[in-house]
VEXVEXMAR-937160 format. One record per residue (C-alpha): residue in one letter; x, y, z. Coordinates in steps of 0.05 Angstrom, whole numbers, plus 32768, in hexadecimal, padded with zeros to 4 digits. Layout:
residues N
@r=A, px=X, py=Y, pz=Z
...
//
This chain:
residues 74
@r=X, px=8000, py=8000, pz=8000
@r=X, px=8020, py=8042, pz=7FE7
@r=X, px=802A, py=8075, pz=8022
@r=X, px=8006, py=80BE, pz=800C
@r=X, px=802D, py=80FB, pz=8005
@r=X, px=8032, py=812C, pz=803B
@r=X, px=7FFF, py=815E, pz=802B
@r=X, px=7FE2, py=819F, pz=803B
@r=X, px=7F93, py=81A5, pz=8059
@r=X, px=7F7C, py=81C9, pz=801F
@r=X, px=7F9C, py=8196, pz=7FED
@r=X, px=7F75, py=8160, pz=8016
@r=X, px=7F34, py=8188, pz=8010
@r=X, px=7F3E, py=8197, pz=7FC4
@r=X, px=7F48, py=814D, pz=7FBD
@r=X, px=7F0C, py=813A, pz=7FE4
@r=X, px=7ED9, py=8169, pz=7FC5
@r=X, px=7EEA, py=813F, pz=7F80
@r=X, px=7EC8, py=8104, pz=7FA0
@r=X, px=7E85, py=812E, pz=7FB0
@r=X, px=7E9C, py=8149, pz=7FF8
@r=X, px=7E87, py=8190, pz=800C
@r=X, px=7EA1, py=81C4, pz=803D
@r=X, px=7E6B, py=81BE, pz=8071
@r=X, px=7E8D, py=81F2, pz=80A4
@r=X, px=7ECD, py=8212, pz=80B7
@r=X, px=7EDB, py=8220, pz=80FF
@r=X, px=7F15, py=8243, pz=810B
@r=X, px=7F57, py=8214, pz=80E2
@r=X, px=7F2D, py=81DB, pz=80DA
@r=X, px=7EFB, py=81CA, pz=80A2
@r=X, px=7EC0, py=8199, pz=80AE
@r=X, px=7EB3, py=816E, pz=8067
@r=X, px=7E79, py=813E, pz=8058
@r=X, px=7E59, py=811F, pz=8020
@r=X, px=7E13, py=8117, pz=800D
@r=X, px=7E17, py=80C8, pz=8020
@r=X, px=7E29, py=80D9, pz=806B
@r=X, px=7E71, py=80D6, pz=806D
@r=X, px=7E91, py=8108, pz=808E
@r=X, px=7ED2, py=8128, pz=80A5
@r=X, px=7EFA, py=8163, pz=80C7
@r=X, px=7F3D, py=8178, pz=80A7
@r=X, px=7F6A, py=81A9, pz=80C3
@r=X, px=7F89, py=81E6, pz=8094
@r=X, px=7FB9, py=8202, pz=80AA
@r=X, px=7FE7, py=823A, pz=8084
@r=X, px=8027, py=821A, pz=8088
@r=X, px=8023, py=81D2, pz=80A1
@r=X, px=801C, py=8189, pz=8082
@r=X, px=7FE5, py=815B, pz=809C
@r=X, px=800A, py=8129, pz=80C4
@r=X, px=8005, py=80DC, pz=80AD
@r=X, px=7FDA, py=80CC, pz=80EA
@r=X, px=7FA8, py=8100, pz=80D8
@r=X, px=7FA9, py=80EB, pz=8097
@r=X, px=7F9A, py=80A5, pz=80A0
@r=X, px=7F5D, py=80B9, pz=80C3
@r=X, px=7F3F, py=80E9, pz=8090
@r=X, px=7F48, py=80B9, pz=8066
@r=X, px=7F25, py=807E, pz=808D
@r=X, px=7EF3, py=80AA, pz=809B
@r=X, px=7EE5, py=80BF, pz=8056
@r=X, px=7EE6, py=8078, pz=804B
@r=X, px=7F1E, py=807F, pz=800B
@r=X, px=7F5E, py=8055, pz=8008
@r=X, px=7FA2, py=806F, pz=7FFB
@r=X, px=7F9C, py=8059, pz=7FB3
@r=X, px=7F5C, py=8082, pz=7FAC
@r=X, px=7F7A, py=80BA, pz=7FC6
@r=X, px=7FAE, py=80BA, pz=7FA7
@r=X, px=7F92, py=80BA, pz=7F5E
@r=X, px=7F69, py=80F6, pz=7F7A
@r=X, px=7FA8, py=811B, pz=7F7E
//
């Protein structure tokens, strides 16, 4: 299983908003996501900062995407 590149949160929302996922709400650095079928997540944007690979494993099982998935959404 290929590991994801270290990415920014807005990166992550761009690539998320391909697969039907809306900004919902922001609250101060981080921006609630969800898709019309229930799923839902909270990524964090910040100006100057990756999204660590813990983080980003549970975006992604949250959003219910595998690396591979992701990755061609890059």
């Amino acid at each position: 299983m290929p590991r994801h590149p270290r990415l920014r949160g807005r990166e992550v929302i761009n690539a998320l908003q391909q697969v039907g996922f809306t900004v919902e709400r922001v609250r101060d650095s981080h921006h609630s996501l969800s898709h019309p079928d229930g799923r839902a997540t909270v990524v964090p944007v910040h100006s100057d900062e990756t999204i660590g690979r813990v983080c980003s494993n549970r975006i992604l099982r949250a959003v219910e995407l595998s690396n591979e998935e992701f990755l061609k959404l890059l």
